[in-house]
C-alpha positions as CSV (number, residue, x, y, z in Angstrom):
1,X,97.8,99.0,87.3
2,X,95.4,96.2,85.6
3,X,92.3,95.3,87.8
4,X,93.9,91.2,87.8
5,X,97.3,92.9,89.4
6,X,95.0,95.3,92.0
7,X,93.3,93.9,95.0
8,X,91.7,97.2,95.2
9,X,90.8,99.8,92.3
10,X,88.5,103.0,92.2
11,X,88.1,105.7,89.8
12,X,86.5,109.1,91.0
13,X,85.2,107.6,94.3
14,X,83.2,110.2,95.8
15,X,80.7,110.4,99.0
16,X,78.5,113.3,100.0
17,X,76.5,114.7,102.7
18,X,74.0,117.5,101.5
19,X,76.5,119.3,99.8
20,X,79.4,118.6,101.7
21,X,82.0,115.8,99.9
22,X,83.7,114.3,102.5
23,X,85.2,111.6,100.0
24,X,86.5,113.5,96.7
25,X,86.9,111.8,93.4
26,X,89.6,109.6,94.1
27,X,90.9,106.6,92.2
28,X,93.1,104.2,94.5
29,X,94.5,101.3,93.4
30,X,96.4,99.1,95.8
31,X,98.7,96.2,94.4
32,X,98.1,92.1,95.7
33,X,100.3,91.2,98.5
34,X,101.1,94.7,99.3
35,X,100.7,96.0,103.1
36,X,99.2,99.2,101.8
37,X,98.6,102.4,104.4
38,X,96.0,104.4,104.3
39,X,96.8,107.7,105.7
40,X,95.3,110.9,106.9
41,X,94.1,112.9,109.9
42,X,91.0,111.8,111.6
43,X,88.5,113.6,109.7
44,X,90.4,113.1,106.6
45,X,88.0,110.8,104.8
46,X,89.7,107.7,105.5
47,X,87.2,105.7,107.4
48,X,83.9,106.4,104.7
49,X,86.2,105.2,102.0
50,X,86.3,101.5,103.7
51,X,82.9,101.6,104.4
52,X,82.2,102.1,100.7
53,X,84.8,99.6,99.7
54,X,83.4,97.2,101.5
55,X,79.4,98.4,100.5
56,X,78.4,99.4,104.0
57,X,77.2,102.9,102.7
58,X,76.4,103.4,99.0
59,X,78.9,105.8,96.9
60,X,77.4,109.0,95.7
61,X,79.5,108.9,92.5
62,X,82.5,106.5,91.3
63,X,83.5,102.8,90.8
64,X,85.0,100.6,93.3
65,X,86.3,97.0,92.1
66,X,87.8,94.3,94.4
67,X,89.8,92.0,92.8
68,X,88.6,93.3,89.4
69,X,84.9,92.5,90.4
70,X,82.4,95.7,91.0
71,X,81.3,96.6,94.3
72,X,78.6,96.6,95.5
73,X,76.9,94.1,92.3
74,X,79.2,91.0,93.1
75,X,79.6,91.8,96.9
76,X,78.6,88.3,97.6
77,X,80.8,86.6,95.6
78,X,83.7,89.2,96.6
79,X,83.0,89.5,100.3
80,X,83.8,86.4,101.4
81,X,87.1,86.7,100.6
82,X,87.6,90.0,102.7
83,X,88.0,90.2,106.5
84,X,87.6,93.4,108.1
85,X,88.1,95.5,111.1
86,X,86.1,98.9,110.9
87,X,85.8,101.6,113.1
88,X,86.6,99.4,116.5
89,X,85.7,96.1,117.2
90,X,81.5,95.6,118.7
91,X,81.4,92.2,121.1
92,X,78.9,91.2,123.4
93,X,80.4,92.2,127.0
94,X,78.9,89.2,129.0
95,X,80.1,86.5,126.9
96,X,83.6,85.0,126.6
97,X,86.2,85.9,123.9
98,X,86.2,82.7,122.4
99,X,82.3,82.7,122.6
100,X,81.9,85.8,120.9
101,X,84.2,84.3,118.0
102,X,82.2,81.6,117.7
103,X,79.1,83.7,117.5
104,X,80.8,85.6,114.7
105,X,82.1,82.6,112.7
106,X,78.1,81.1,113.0
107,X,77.1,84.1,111.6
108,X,79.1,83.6,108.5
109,X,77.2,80.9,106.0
110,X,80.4,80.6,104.1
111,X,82.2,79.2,107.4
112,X,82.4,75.8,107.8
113,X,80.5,74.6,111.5
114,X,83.4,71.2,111.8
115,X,86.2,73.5,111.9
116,X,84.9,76.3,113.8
117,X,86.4,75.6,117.9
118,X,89.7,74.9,116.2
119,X,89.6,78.0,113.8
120,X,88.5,80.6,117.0
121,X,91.3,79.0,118.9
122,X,94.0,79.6,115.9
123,X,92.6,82.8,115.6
124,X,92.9,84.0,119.0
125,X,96.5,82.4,119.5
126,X,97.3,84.7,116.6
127,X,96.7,88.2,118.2
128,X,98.4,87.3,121.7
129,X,94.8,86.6,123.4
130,X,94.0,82.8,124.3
131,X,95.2,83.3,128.2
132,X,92.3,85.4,127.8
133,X,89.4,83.1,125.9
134,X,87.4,82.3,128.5
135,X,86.8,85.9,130.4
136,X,84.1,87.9,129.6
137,X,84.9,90.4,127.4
138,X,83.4,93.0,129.5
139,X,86.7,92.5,131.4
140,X,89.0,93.2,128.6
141,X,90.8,96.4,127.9
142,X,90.5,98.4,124.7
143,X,93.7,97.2,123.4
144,X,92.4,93.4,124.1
145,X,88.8,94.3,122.5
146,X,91.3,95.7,119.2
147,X,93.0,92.6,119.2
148,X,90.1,90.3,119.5
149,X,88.6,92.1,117.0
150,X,91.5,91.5,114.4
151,X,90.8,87.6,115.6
152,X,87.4,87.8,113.9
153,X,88.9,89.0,110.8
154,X,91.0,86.3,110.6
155,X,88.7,83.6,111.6
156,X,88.5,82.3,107.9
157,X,91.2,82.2,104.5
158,X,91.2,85.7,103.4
159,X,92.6,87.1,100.7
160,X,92.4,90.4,101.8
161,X,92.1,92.4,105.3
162,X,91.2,95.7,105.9
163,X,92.0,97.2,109.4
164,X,90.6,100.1,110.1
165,X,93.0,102.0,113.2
166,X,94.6,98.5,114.1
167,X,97.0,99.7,117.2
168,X,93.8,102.2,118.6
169,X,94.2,101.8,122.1
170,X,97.1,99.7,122.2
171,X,100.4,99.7,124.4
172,X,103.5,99.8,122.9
173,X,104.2,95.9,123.2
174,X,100.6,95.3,121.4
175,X,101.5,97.5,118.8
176,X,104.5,95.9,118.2
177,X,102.4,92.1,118.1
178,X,99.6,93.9,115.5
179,X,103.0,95.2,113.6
180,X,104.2,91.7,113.1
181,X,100.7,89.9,112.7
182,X,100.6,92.4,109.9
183,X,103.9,91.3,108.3
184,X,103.1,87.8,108.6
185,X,99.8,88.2,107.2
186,X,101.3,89.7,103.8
187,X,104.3,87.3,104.0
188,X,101.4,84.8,103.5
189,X,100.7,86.6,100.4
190,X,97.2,88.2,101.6
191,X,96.9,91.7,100.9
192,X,96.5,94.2,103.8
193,X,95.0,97.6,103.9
194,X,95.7,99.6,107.1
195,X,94.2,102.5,107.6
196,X,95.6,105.0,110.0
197,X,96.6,108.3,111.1
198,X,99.8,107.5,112.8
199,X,102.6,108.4,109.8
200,X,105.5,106.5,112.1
201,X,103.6,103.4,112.2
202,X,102.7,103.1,108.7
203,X,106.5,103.8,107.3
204,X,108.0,100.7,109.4
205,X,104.7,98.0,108.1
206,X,104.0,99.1,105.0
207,X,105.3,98.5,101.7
208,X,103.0,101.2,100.1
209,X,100.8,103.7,100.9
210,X,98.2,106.8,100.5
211,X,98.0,109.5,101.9
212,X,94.5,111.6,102.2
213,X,93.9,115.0,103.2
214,X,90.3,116.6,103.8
215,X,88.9,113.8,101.6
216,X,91.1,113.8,98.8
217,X,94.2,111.8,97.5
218,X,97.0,113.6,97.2
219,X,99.6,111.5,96.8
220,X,100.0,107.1,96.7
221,X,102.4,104.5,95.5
222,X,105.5,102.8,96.9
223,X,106.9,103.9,100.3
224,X,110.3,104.7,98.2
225,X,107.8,107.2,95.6
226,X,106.5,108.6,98.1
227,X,109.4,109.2,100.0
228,X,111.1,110.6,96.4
229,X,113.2,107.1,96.5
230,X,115.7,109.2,98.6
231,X,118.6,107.1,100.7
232,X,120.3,108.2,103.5
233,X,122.2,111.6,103.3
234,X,125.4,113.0,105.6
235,X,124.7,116.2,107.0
236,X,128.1,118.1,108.3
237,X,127.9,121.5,109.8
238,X,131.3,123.3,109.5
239,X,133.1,126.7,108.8
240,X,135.7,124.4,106.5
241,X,133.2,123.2,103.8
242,X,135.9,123.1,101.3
243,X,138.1,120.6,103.5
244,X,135.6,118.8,104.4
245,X,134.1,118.3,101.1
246,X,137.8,116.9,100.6
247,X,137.7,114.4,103.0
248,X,134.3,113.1,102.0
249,X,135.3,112.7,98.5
250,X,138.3,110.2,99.7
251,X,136.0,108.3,101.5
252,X,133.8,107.9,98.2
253,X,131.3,110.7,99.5
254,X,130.8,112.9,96.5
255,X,129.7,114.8,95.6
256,X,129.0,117.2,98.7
257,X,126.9,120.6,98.2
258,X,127.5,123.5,100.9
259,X,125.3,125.9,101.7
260,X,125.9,128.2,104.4
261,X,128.6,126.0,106.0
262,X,126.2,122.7,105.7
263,X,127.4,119.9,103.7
264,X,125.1,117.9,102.4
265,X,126.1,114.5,100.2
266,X,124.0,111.2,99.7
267,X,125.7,108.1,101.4
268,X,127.3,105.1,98.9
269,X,126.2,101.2,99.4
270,X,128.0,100.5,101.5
271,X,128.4,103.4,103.4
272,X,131.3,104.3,105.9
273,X,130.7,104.4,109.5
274,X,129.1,107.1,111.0
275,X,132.3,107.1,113.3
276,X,134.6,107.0,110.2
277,X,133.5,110.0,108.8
278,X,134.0,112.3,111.8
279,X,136.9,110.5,112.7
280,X,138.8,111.4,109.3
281,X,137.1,115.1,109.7
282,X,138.6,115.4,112.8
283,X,142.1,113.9,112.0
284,X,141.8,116.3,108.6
285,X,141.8,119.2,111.2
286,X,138.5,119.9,109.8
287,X,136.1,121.6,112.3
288,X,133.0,119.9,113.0
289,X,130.3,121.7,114.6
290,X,127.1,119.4,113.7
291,X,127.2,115.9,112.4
292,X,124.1,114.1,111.7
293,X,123.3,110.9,108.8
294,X,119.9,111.1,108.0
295,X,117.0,110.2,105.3
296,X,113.9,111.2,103.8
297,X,110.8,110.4,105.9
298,X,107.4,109.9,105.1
299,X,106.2,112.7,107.4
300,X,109.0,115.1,105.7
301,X,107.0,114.2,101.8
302,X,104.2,114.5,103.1
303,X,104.5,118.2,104.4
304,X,106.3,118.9,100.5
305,X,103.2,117.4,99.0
306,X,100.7,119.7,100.9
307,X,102.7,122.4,102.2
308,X,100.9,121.1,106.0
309,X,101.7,119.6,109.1
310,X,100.5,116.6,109.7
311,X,100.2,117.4,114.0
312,X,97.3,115.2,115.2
313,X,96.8,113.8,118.5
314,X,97.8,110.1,119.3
């Protein structure tokens, strides 16, 4: 991918402590307009990438371009086009939610001062929270703190955001709203690059994704690469394999291997009813003891590319 179609590239990114690398020589490049994830285990390496993409800590070796500009010699001309979200959101507790944004967006020289009440109130109408402007924010809860925090990184036109653990903290219903601010963010045509170690979350927001593991990258690209661009499959567990791979073929299932008296056949577009199927099994006087349609997940390509689990607490 060229650095004008990449909103983020880096070639043999690396970071150290002493002699430890907790980032390895890796070269990322995430598309514009993508929703990209950023994957790993907490530990992983995940978190001292951003802050070297977005020249908070120097890199011990490696480039790092944003928007085909080099970080960190054109940071301020590349910067301001970046809102970000790292490592939980810092607010001062005795102030109000709308008077920390504005604190934030004063902060900011590239922010315009005329616009500023009306931007903090768009901003905080985005994430769910402007029943809530006006309490201190020592009374929030986490999940309120993560969501005002994604509020200051929209505060301005960005071309790209980087959320570092958005849904940390949140209940089911937020994660659900930082899901679809997500969406709409990208459907906006910014890019968005969420990092995060919940593989469930990732598959149903993003459009592409890496995945690291003890600081390296071992595998990126499209959801559909990564996931070996696999549909969904019928699974039919039954001592007549023969006469059920019969009946699958009339209903334009084919072929169907069987393996130990598992059939296993990808699904056509469009695909019969899952009731269909085991109806015409059943009417065939075939046998059925499991049934089951299923596809490749991100978890399941994951755990091919490393060999590992990817068990981590939530």
């Amino acid at each position: 991918m060229t650095d004008a179609a990449a909103a983020i590239t880096t070639s043999g990114l690396t970071k150290r402590f002493g002699s430890r690398a907790v980032v390895d020589g890796i070269d990322l490049s995430v598309p514009r307009g993508s929703v990209f994830g950023f994957l790993g285990p907490n530990g992983s390496g995940k978190t001292t990438t951003i802050r070297m993409l977005l020249g908070l800590v120097s890199a011990s070796a490696g480039e790092i371009r944003l928007f085909g500009q080099p970080m960190p010699d054109r940071g301020a001309t590349v910067l301001p086009r970046v809102g970000a979200l790292v490592e939980g959101p810092a607010f001062a507790p005795y102030l109000s939610g709308f008077a920390n944004l504005v604190r934030r967006d004063s902060a900011d020289r590239y922010a315009p001062s005329a616009t500023r009440r009306e931007r903090v109130a768009v901003a905080l109408e985005r994430v769910g929270l402007t029943h809530a402007a006006g309490k201190n924010v020592r009374a929030y809860s986490l999940g309120m703190k993560q969501r005002l925090g994604i509020a200051g990184a929209l505060l301005t036109d960005r071309d790209l955001l980087v959320l570092d653990e958005p849904t940390n903290g949140l209940d089911p219903q937020g994660t659900r709203e930082v899901r679809s601010l997500v969406r709409s963010l990208a459907d906006e045509g910014r890019t968005v690059f969420v990092s995060s170690h919940l593989l469930a979350e990732i598959e149903q927001v993003c459009t592409h994704a890496a995945i690291m593991r003890t600081g390296r990258l071992v595998a990126q690209g499209s959801l559909d690469a990564l996931r070996g661009a696999t549909g969904p499959r019928v699974r039919v567990e039954t001592p007549d394999a023969r006469e059920a791979a019969t009946v699958l073929t009339h209903l334009g299932i084919a072929p169907a291997t069987a393996t130990d008296g598992v059939l296993d056949a990808p699904l056509p577009e469009p695909a019969p009813a899952a009731e269909t199927i085991v109806a015409a099994l059943v009417a065939a006087g075939v046998r059925v003891r499991g049934f089951g349609v299923h596809g490749s997940t991100l978890e399941e390509r994951f755990v091919e590319l490393t060999g590992e689990g990817f068990d981590v607490e939530q």
